[in-house]
N, C-alpha and C positions, 0 to 999 in steps of 0.2 A: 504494500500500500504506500511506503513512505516513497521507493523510488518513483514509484508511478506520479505521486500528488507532487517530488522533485521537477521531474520531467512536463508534466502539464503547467505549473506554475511559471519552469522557467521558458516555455513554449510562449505564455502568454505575453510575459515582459517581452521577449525576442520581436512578438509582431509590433506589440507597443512602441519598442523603440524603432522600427523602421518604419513609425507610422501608418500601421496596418490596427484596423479597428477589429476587433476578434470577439467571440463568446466563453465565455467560462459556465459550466453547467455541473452543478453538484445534485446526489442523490441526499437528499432527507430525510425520506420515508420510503417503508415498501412494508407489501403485506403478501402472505401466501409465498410462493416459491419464485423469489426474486434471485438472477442472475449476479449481480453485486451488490454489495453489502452499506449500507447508510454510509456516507462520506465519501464514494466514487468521485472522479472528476472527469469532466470532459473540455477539451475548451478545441473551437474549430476557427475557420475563418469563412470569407465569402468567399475563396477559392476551394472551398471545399476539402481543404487539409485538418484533418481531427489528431489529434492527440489525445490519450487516454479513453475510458469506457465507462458507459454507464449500464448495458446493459449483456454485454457480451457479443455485440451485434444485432442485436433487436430492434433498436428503435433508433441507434444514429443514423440511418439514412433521412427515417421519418422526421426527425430532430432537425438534422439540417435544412432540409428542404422547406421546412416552415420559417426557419432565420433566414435563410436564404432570399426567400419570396416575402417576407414583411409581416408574416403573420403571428410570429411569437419572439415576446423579447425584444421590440423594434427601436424601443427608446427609452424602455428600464426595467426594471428586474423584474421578473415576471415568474409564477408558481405554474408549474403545468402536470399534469397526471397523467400517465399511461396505464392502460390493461382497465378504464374502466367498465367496460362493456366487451361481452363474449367474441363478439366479429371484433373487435379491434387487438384483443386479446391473439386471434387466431390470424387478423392480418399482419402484426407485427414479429409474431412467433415468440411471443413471450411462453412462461412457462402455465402449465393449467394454474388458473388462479390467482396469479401474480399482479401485483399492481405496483406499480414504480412511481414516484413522487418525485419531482425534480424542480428549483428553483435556476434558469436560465439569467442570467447579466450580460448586457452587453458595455463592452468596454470598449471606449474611444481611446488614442494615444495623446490625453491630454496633460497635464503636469501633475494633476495631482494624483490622477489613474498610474502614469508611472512610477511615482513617489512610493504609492500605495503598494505596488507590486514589486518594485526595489528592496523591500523594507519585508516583505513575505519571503523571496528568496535569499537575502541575510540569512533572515533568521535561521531557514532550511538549513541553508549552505555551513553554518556556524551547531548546525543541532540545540537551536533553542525555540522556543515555543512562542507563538505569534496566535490573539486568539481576534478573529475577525467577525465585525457585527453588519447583518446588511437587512434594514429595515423596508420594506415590498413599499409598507405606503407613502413615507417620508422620504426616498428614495435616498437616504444618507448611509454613508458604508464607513465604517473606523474600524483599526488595530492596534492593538496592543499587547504590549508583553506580557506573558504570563509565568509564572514558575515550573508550571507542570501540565500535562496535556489532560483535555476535558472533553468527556464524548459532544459530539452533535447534536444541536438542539435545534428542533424547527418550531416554533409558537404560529401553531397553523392562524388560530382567531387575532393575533396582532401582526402577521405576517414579518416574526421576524427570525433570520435565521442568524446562528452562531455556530462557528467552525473555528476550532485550534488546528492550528499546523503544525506541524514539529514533532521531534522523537516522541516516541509511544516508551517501546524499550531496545537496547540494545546488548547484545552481549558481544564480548574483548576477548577475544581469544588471542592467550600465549602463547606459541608452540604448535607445528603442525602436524603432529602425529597421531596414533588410532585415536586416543582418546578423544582428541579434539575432533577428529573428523564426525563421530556419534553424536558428542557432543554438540557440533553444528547442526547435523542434520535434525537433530533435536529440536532443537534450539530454531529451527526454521517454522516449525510444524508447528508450534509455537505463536508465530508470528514474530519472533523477533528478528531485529537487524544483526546480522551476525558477521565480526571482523575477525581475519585471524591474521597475525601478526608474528616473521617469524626472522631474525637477519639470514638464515640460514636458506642459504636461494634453491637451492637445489631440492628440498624437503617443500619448501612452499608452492613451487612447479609445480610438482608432485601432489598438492594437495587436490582428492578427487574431485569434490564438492562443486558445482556449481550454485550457483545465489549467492554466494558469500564474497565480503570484499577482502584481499589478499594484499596483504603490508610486508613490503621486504623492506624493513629497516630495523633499527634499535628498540624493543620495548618502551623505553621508557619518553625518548622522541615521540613514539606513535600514541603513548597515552598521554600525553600531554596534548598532541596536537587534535587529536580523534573520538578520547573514552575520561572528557575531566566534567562529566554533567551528571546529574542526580537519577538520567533515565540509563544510563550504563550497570553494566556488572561486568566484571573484569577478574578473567583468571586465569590462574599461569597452572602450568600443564609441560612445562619439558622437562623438568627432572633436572636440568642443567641449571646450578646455581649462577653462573656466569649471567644467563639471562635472565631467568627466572627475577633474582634479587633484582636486580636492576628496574624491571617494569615494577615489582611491587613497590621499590624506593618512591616510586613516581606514583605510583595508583594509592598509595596510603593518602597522597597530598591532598587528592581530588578529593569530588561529593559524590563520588560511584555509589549505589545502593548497597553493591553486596561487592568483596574481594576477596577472592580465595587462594590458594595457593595446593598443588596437587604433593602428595607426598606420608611417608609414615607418620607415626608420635614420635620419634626419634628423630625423623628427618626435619619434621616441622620445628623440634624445639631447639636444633641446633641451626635453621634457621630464624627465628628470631635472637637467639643471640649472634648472630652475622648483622641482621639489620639492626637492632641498638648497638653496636659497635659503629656499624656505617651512622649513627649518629638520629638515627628513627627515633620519633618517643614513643614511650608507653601508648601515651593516649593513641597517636595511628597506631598502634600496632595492633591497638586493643581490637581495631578495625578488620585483622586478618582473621578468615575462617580457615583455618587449616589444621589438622587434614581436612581436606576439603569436603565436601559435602555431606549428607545426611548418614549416620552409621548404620547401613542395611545390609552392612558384609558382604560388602560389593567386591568383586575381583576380578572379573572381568572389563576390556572396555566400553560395552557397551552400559553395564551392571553400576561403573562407576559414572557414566554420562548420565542416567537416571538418577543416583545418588545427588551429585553436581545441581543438576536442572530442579529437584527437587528443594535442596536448599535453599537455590538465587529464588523460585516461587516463593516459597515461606519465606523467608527474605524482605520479597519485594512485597508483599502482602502485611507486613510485623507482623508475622505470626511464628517466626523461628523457635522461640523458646517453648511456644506450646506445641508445637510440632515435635522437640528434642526431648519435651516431658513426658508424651503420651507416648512416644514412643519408647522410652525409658520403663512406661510403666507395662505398655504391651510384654515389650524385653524380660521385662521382672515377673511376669503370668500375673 
């Protein structure tokens, strides 16, 4: 979702700046067996170039042809509804039942339109959270910064819609080996943004994974420049303290959710004393989960990515401690 809303958004700016007037169309609502999921984007032009999906194919031809010809969205934001009636359902090949909701804008390339969408792909491009209000009858549209990402809201009776953009969740992967690679594909199924991060070029090539973004550099560069915001989780996974300590040096600093580190009780506590030597405090240290993930007498790698995935959830939810209690108590009969 996040590349796709990247990619539409910076589509839009792109026509904006060469003075091309364009449409941006988001999904709202849906009911029954809708195609994509509330917060889809599309945004086309009068050349008839589309970017992104609202329906998987169903209704942007239908979609276009109406902006196209004057008849929807002509000169301001406008609410429109698809699948509400059988024959329309079956001329657009929606699915049985489905009804799609969609609020259409049209967008001029005028200074404040650009400003506005300047300021959307920052935010993107930076992974911070931008939440945007666009009111149907007062036809006024503001953004602003947010902390944290907020589902979609459509207030059908005052026609107004609100959309945060920006990271959901992401997970930092140190290391590209089995574990990580489970771990990713985990981690996708998920929904999350998933980076793996390795200097080692030769094992990174190598890494199978499609969807995922691949960082041949330093650890502790890449979390700095990549995984230093509240929607990350970040964990190291090679075994090799050379790199391993390094990224975590760096990942203690941040507002990452959760950071782990892969390894024994032995091995974990003779890494922290490495990192309070390298001059770490208590207080970040207090920050490292390691050994890493939840205790379910994981051994294999796919056994320990489950582990892993399970603790960044509880985690990202505060609910770690009652998750390591119950399970404490299961443990104990």
């Amino acid at each position: 979702m996040q590349a796709v809303d990247k990619e539409v958004l910076k589509q839009v700016l792109d026509w904006l700046q060469a003075g091309e007037p364009c449409w941006l169309a988001t999904v709202v609502q849906t009911w029954g067996s809708s195609p994509r999921p509330v917060g889809s984007l599309l945004a086309c032009n009068r050349k008839g170039q589309i970017v992104g999906s609202l329906s998987g194919g169903c209704v942007e031809d239908d979609l276009l042809e109406k902006l196209t010809q004057g008849e929807l969205a002509a000169e301001h934001a406008q609410f429109f509804q698809y699948g509400i009636t059988a024959e329309e359902t079956e001329k657009l090949g929606l699915p049985c039942g489905g009804h799609l909701y969609i609020v259409v804008e049209p967008q001029a390339p005028e200074e404040t339109t650009l400003e506005h969408f300047s300021l959307l792909n920052e935010a993107l491009d930076t992974r911070r959270c931008a939440k945007r209000t666009v009111n149907l009858k007062t036809h006024e549209t503001r953004i602003e910064s947010v902390d944290h990402h907020e589902p979609l809201a459509w207030d059908e009776d005052n026609e107004v819609l609100t959309h945060t953009y920006g990271p959901r969740y992401q997970l930092f992967v140190i290391g590209a080996g089995m574990v990580s690679q489970y771990l990713a594909e985990m981690a996708l199924m998920l929904d999350y943004e998933v980076t793996v991060c390795d200097p080692r070029e030769d094992l990174l090539s190598n890494f199978p994974l499609s969807g995922v973004t691949r960082v041949n550099d330093m650890p502790d560069d890449a979390v700095r420049d990549r995984a230093s915001d509240p929607s990350t989780a970040i964990v190291a996974l090679t075994h090799d303290p050379r790199i391993d300590d390094m990224g975590l040096m760096e990942a203690l600093t941040t507002d990452a959710f959760y950071i782990g580190a892969m390894g024994s009780t032995r091995t974990s506590a003779s890494r922290r004393e490495r990192l309070l030597a390298l001059d770490v405090s208590e207080d970040d240290l207090a920050k490292l989960h390691a050994p890493i993930g939840l205790p379910i007498g994981s051994k294999t790698p796919p056994e320990i990515a489950i582990a892993i995935l399970a603790e960044v959830t509880a985690c990202r939810n505060k609910k770690v401690q009652e998750s390591r209690e119950e399970l404490a108590a299961v443990s104990a009969g």
